[in-house]
TORKOL-4160 file (C-alpha; in steps of 0.2 Angstrom, whole numbers, padded with zeros to 4 digits, m for minus):
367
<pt num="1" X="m0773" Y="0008" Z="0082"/>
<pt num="2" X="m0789" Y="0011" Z="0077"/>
<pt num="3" X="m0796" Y="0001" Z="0058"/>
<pt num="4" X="m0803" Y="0011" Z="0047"/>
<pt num="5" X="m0820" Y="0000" Z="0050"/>
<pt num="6" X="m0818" Y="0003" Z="0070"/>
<pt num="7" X="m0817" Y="0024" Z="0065"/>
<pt num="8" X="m0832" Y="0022" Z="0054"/>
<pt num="9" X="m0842" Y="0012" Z="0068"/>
<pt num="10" X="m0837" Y="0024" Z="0080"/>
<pt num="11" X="m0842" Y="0039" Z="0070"/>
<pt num="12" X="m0859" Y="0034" Z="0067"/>
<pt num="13" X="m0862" Y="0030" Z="0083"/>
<pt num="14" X="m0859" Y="0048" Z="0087"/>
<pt num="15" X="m0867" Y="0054" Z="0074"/>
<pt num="16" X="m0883" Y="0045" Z="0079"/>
<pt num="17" X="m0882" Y="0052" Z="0096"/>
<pt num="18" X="m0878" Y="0069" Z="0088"/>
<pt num="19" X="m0894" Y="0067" Z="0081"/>
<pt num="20" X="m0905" Y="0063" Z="0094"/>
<pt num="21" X="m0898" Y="0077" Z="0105"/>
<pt num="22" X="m0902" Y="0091" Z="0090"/>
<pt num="23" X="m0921" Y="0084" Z="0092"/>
<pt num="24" X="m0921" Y="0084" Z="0108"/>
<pt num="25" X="m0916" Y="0103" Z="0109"/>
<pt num="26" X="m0928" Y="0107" Z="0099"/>
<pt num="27" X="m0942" Y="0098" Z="0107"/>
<pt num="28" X="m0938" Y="0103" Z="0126"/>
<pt num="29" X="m0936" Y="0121" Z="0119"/>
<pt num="30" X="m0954" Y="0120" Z="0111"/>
<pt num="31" X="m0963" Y="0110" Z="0126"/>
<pt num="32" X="m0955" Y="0125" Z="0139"/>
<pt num="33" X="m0956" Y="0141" Z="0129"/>
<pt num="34" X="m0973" Y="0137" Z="0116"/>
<pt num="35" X="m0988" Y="0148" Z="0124"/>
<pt num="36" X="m1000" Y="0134" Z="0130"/>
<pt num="37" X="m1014" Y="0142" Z="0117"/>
<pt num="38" X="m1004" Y="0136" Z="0102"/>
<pt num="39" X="m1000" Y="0121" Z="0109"/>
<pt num="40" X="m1014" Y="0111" Z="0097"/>
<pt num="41" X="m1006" Y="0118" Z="0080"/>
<pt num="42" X="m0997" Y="0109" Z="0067"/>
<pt num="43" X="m0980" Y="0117" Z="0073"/>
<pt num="44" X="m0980" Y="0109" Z="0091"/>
<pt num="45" X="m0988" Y="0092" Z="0087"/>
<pt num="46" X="m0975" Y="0089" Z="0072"/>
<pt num="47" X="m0960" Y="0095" Z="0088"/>
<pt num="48" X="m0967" Y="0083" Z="0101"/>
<pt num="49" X="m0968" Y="0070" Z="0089"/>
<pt num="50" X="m0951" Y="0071" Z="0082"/>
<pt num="51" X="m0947" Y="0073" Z="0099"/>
<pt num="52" X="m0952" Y="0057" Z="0106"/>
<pt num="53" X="m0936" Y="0049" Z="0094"/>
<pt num="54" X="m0923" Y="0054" Z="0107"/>
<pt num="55" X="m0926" Y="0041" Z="0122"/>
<pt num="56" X="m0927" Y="0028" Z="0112"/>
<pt num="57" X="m0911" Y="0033" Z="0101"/>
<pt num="58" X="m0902" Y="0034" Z="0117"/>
<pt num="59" X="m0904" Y="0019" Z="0126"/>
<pt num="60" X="m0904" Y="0009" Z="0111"/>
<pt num="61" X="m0886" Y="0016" Z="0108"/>
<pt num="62" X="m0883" Y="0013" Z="0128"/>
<pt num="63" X="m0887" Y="m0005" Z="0124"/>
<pt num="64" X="m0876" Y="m0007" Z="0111"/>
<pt num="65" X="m0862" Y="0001" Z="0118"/>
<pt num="66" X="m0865" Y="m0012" Z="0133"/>
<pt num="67" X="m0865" Y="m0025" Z="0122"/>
<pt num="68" X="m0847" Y="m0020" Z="0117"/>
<pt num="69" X="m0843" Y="m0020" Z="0134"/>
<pt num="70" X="m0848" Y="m0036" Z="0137"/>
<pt num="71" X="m0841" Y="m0043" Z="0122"/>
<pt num="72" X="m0823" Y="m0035" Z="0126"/>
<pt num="73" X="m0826" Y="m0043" Z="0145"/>
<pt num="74" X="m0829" Y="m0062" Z="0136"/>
<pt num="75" X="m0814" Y="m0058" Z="0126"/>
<pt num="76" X="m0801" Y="m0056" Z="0140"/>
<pt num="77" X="m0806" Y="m0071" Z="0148"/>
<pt num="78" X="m0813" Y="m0065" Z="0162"/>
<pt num="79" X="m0825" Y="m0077" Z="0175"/>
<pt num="80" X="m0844" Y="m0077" Z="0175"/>
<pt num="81" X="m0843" Y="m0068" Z="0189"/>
<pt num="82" X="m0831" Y="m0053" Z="0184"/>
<pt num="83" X="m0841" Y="m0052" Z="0167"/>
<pt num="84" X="m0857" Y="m0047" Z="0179"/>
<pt num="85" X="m0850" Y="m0035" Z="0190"/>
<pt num="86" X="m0841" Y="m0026" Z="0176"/>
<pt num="87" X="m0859" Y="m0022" Z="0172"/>
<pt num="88" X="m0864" Y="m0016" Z="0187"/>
<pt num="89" X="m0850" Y="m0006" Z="0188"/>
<pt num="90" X="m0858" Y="0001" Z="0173"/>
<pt num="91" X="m0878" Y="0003" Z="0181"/>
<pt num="92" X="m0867" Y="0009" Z="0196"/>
<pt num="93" X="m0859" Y="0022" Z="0187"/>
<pt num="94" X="m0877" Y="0029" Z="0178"/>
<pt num="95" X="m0887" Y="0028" Z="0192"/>
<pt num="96" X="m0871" Y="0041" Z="0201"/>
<pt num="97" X="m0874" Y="0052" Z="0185"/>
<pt num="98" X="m0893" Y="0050" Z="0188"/>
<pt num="99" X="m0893" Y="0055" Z="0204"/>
<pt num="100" X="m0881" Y="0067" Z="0205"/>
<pt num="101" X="m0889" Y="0076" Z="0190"/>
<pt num="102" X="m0906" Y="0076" Z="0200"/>
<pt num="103" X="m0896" Y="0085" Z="0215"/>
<pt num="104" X="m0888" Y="0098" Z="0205"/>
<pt num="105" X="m0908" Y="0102" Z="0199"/>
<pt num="106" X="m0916" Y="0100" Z="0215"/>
<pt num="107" X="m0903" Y="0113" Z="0221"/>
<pt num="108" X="m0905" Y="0124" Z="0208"/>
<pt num="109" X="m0924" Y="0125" Z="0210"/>
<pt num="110" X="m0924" Y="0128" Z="0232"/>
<pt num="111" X="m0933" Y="0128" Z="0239"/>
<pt num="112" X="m0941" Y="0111" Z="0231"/>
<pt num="113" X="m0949" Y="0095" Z="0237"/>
<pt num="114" X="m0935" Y="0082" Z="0241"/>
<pt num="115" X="m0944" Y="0069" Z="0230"/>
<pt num="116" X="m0939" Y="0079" Z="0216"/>
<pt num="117" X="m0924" Y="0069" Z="0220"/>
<pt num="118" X="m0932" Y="0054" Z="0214"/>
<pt num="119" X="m0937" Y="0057" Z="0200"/>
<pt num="120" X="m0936" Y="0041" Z="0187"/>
<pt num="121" X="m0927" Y="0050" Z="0173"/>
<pt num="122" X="m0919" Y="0043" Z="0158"/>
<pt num="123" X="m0900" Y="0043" Z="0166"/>
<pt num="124" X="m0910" Y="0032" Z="0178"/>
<pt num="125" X="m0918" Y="0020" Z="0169"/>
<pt num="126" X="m0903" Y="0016" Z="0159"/>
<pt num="127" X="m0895" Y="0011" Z="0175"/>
<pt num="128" X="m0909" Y="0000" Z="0180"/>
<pt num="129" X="m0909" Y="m0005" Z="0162"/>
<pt num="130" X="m0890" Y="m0010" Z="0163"/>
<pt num="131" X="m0893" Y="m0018" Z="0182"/>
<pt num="132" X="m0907" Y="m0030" Z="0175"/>
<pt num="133" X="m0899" Y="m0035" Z="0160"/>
<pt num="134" X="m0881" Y="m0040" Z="0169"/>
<pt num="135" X="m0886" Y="m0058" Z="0167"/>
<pt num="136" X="m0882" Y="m0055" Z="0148"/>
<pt num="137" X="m0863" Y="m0055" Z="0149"/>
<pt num="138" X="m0864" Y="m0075" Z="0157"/>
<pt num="139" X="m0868" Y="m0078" Z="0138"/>
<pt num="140" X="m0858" Y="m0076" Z="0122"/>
<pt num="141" X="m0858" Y="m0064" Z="0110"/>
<pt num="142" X="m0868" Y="m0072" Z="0097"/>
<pt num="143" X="m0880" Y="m0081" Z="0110"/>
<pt num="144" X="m0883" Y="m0064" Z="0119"/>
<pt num="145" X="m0889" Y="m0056" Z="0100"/>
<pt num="146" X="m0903" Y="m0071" Z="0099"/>
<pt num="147" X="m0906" Y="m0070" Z="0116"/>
<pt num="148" X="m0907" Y="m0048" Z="0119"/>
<pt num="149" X="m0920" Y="m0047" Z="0102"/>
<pt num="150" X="m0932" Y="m0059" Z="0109"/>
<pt num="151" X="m0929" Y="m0053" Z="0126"/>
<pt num="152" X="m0934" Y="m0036" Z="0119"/>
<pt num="153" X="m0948" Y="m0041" Z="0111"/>
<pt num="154" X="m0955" Y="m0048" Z="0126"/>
<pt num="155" X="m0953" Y="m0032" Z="0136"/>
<pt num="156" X="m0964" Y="m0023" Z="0123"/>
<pt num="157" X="m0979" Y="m0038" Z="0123"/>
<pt num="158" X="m0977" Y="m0038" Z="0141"/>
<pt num="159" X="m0978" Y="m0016" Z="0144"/>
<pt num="160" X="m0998" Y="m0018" Z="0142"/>
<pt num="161" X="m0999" Y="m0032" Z="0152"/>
<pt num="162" X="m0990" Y="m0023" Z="0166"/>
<pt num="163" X="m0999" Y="m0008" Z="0165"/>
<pt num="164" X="m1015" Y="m0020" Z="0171"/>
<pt num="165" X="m1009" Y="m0024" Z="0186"/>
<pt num="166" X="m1014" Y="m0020" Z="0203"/>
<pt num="167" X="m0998" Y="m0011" Z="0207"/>
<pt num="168" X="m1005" Y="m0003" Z="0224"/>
<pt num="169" X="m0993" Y="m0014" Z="0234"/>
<pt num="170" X="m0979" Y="m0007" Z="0229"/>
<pt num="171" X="m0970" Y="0009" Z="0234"/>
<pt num="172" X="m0972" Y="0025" Z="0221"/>
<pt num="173" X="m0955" Y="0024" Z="0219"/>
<pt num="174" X="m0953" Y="0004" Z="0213"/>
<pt num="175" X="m0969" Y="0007" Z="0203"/>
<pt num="176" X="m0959" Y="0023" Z="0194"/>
<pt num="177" X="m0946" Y="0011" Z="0188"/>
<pt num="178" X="m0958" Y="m0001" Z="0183"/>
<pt num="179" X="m0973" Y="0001" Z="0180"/>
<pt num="180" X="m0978" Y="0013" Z="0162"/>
<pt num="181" X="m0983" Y="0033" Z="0164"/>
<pt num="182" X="m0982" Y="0047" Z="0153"/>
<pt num="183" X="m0972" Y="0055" Z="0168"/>
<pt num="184" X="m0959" Y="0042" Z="0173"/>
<pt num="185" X="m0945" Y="0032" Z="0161"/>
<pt num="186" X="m0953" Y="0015" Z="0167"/>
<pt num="187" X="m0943" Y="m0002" Z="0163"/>
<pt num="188" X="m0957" Y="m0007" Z="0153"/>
<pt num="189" X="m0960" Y="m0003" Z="0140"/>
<pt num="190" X="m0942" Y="0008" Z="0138"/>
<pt num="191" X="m0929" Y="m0004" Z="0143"/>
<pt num="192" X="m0934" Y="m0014" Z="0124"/>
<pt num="193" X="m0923" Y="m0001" Z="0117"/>
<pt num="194" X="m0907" Y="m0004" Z="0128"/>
<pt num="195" X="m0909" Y="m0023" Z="0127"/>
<pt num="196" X="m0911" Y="m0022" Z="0107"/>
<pt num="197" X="m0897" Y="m0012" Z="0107"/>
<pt num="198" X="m0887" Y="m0025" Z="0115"/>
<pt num="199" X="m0893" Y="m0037" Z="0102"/>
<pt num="200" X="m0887" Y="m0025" Z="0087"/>
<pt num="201" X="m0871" Y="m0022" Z="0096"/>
<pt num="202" X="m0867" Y="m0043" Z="0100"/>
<pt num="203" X="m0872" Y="m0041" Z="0080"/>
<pt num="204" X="m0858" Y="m0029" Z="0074"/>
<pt num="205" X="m0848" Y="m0036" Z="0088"/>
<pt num="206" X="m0847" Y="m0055" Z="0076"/>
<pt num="207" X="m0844" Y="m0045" Z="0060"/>
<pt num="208" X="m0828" Y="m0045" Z="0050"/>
<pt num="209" X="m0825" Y="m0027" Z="0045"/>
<pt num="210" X="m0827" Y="m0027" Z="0028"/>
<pt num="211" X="m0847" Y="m0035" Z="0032"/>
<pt num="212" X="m0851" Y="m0020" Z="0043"/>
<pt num="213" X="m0858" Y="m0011" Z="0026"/>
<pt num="214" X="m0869" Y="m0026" Z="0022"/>
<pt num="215" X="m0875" Y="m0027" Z="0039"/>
<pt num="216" X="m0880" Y="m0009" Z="0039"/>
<pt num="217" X="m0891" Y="m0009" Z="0022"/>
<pt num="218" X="m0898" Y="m0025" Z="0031"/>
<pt num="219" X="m0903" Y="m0013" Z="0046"/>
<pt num="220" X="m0910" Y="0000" Z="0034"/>
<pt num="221" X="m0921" Y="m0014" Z="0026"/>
<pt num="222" X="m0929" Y="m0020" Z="0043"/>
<pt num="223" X="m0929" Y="m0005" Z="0049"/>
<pt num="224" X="m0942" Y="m0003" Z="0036"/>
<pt num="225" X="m0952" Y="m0018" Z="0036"/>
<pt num="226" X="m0957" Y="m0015" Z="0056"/>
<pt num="227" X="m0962" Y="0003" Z="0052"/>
<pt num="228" X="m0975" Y="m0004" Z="0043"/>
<pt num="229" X="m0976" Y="m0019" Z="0052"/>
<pt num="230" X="m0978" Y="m0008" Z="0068"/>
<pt num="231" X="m0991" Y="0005" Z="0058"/>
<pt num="232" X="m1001" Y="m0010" Z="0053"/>
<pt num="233" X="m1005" Y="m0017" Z="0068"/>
<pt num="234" X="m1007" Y="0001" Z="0077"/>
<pt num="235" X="m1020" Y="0001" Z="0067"/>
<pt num="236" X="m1031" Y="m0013" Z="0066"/>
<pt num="237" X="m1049" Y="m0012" Z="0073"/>
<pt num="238" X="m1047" Y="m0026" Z="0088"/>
<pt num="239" X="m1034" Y="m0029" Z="0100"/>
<pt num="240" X="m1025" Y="m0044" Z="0109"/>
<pt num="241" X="m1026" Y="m0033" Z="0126"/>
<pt num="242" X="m1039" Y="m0029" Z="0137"/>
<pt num="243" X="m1032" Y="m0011" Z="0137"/>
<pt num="244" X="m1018" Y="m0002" Z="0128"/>
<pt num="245" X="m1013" Y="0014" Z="0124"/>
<pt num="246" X="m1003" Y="0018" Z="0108"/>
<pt num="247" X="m0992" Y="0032" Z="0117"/>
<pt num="248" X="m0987" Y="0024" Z="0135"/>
<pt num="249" X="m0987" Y="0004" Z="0133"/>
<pt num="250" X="m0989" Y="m0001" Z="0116"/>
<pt num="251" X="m0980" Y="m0014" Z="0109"/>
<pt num="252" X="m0984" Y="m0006" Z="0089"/>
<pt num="253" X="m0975" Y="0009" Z="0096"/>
<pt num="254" X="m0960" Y="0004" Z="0101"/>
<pt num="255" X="m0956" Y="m0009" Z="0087"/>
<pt num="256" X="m0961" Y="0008" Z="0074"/>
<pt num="257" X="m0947" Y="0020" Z="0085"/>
<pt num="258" X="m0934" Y="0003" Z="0083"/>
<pt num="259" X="m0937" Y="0004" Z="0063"/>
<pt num="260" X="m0935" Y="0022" Z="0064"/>
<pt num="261" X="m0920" Y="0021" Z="0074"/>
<pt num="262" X="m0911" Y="0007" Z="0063"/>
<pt num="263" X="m0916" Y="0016" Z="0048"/>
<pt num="264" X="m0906" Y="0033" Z="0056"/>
<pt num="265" X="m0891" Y="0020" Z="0061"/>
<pt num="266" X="m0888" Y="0015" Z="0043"/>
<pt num="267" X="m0891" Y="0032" Z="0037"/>
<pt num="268" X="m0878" Y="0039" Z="0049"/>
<pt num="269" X="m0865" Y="0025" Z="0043"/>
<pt num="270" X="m0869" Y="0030" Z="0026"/>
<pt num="271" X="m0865" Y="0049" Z="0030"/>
<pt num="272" X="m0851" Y="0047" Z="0040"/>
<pt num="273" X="m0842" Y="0036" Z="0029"/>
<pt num="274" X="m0846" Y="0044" Z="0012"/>
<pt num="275" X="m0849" Y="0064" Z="0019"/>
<pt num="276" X="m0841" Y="0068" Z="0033"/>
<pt num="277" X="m0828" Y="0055" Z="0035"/>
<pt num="278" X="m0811" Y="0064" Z="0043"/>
<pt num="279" X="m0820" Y="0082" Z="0044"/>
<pt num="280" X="m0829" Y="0090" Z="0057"/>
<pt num="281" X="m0846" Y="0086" Z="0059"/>
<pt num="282" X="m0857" Y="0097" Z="0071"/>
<pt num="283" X="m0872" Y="0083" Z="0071"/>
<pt num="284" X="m0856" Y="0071" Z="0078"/>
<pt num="285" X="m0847" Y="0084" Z="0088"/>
<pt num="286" X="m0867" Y="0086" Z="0098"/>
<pt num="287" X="m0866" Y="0066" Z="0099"/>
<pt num="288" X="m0847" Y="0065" Z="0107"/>
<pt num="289" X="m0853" Y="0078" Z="0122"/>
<pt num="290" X="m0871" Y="0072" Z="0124"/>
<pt num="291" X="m0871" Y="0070" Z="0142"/>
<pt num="292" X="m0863" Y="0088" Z="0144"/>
<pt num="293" X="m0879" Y="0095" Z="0131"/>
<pt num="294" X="m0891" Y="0085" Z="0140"/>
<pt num="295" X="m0886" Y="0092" Z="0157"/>
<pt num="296" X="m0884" Y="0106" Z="0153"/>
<pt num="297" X="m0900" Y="0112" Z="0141"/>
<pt num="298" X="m0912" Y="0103" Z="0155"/>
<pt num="299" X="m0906" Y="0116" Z="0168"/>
<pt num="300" X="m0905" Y="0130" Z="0157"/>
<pt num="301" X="m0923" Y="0128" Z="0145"/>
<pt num="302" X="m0932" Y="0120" Z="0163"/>
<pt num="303" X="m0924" Y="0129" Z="0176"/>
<pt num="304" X="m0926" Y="0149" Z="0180"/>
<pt num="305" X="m0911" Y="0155" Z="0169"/>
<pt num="306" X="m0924" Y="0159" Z="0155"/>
<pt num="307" X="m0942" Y="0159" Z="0166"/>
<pt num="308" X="m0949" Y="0174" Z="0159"/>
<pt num="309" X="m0949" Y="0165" Z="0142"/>
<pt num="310" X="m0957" Y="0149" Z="0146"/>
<pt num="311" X="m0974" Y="0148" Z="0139"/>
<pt num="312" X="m0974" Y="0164" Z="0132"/>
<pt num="313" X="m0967" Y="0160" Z="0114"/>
<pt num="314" X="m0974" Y="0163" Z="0098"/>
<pt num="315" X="m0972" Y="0146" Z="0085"/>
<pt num="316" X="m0958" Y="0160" Z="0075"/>
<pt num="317" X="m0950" Y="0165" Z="0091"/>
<pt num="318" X="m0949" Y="0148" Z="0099"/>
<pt num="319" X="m0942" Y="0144" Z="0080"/>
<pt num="320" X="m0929" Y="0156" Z="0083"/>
<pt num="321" X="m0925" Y="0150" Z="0102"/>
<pt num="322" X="m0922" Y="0132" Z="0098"/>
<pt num="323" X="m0910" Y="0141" Z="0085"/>
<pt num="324" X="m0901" Y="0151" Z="0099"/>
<pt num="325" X="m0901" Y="0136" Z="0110"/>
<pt num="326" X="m0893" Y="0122" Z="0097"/>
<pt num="327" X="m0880" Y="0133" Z="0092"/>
<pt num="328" X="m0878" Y="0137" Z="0112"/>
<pt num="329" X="m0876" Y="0119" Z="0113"/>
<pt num="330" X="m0863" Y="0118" Z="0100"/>
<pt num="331" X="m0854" Y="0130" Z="0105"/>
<pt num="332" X="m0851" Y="0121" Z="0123"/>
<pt num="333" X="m0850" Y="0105" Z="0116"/>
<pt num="334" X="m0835" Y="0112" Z="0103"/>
<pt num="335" X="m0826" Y="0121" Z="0116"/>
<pt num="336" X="m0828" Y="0104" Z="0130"/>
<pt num="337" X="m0820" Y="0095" Z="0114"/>
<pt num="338" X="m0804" Y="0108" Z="0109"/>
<pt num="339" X="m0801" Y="0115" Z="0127"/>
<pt num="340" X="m0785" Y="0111" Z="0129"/>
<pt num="341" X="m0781" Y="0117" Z="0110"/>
<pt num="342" X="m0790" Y="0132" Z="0115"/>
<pt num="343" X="m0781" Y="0136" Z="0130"/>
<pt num="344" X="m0764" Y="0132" Z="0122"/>
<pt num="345" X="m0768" Y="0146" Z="0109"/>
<pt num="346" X="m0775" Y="0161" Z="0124"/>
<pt num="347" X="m0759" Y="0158" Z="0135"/>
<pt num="348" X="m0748" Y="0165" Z="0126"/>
<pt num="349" X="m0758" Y="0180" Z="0122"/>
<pt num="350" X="m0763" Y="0183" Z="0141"/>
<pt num="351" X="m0745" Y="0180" Z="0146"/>
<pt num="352" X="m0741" Y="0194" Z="0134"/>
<pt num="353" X="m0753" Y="0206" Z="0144"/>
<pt num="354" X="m0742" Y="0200" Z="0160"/>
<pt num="355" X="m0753" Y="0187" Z="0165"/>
<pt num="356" X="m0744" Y="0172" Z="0176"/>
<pt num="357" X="m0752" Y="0158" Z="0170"/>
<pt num="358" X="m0749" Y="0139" Z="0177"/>
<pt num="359" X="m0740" Y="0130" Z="0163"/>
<pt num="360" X="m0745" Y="0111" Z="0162"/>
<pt num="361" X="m0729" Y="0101" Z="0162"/>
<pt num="362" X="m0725" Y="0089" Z="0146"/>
<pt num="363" X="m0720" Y="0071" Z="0149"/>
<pt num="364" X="m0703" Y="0069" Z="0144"/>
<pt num="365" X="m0701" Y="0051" Z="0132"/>
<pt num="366" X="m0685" Y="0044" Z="0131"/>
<pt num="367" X="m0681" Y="0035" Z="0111"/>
């Protein structure tokens, strides 16, 4: 049985991800349709910028909910070595998704070039994520929250640094993974968010129910302070690195996106628990089907369902696109959620017409 704190927990957790899919809708829909002459207006810059919230938001939630895999792992019992593989079973399993989502595209869009199969996409580097950061679950719960925040931090120091290197050794493909570029999900400087997810979930992980609350104004307040932290030093006039830039590597970047994101965290624990508690949410219901909208929106806003509209939207009509696609999305994701309720309600009626339907068979309890 589910506690009333381990409803809320979960809940939020949707609710966040709900949240970051809505944006990302939205922001895909406007980078695909938006005629490219508009494209330096107020409308755009304020989408794309939003819009760069939902990677972050979703691996930091991958982090934390690999953080309460590892935890549960710890608390079976299980060896050293079981604990790592159980992780990557979990790398193992993204990198499928990954890959099989790249096919499904690549097979949409023939003919294509087969590196299209290669592509280093999110679903890919949260696999790689996962992989790298296995070594996590040989540690306890409370030692991997220490360990995973500084750990993150060092990922986001080191992003400039790596993007310095002579990386002409390496395949294109290792380097994708890697190495930082506005066209790739590269380890560095994205994998910070997963492994500061896994410190906030070894957090919650340790808390008593009742001190989840506390723990969440806590998250609102440093969510805070590293906003401006991170604004501060964004903007000083020197520089510890030889070269960085604000949008692919820097460190001030992603600390201000992990204040953003904490800041969203508490203020979806605060809506789901005084809101929307024990009613629908469609924010929540976007978060529980994420993968579902992700797959789905990427083939229908980027593929050739809808070509004649991409880049040839007005700001108002690309408005009222995103509109049509979110509540497209919704609709999917309700109907993925209640489709056994839904098809429990249309048999009879069809039956009625002289349909023969298959009838799924109850399990039969005994007292």
């Amino acid at each position: 049985m589910k506690t009333k704190a381990s409803a809320y927990r979960l809940q939020y957790l949707d609710w966040l991800r709900g949240l970051g899919a809505l944006i990302m809708l939205q922001g895909h829909v406007f980078h695909s349709f938006l005629k490219p002459e508009l494209r330096g207006g107020g409308p755009f810059m304020l989408s794309q910028f939003v819009g760069g919230m939902p990677p972050a938001i979703f691996l930091f939630l991958t982090g934390i909910t690999l953080a309460f895999l590892m935890d549960s792992v710890e608390r079976k019992g299980l060896p050293a070595h079981a604990r790592f593989f159980t992780v990557w079973r979990r790398a193992g399993y993204l990198f499928l998704l990954a890959f099989a989502f790249r096919l499904q595209l690549w097979l949409f869009a023939w003919p294509s070039p087969w590196t299209d199969l290669l592509r280093v996409d999110i679903l890919n580097c949260m696999g790689f994520g996962v992989a790298a950061m296995s070594v996590m679950a040989l540690f306890r719960t409370e030692e991997r929250a220490r360990l995973a925040a500084v750990l993150g931090l060092g990922i986001a120091f080191a992003s400039p640094l790596i993007s310095q290197l002579d990386w002409s050794w390496a395949p294109p493909l290792a380097r994708s993974y890697i190495v930082p570029d506005y066209n790739f999900f590269g380890f560095f400087p994205w994998g910070a968010y997963l492994v500061f997810g896994i410190s906030a979930g070894s957090i919650l992980r340790t808390l008593h129910p009742e001190a989840i609350e506390r723990a969440m104004q806590w998250a609102a307040l440093t969510g805070g302070v590293i906003v401006l932290a991170g604004q501060y030093f964004a903007n000083l006039p020197f520089s510890i690195y030889a070269k960085s830039e604000f949008w692919l590597n820097s460190p001030a970047q992603v600390v201000i996106k992990l204040g953003v994101t904490l800041l969203l965290l508490a203020l979806g624990y605060l809506w789901t628990q005084n809101v929307s508690h024990n009613r629908w949410s469609w924010v929540r219901q976007f978060g529980t089907t994420s993968l579902l909208v992700y797959w789905v929106h990427i083939e229908l806003i980027y593929g050739r369902w809808l070509g004649y509209l991409k880049n040839n939207l007005t700001v108002v009509q690309t408005i009222v696109a995103a509109v049509l696609v979110i509540l497209l999305m919704l609709l999917l994701s309700t109907i993925k959620t209640y489709r056994h309720a839904l098809w429990a309600r249309v048999t009879p009626t069809l039956g009625s017409w002289g349909w023969a339907l298959p009838v799924k068979p109850q399990r039969v309890t005994g007292d």
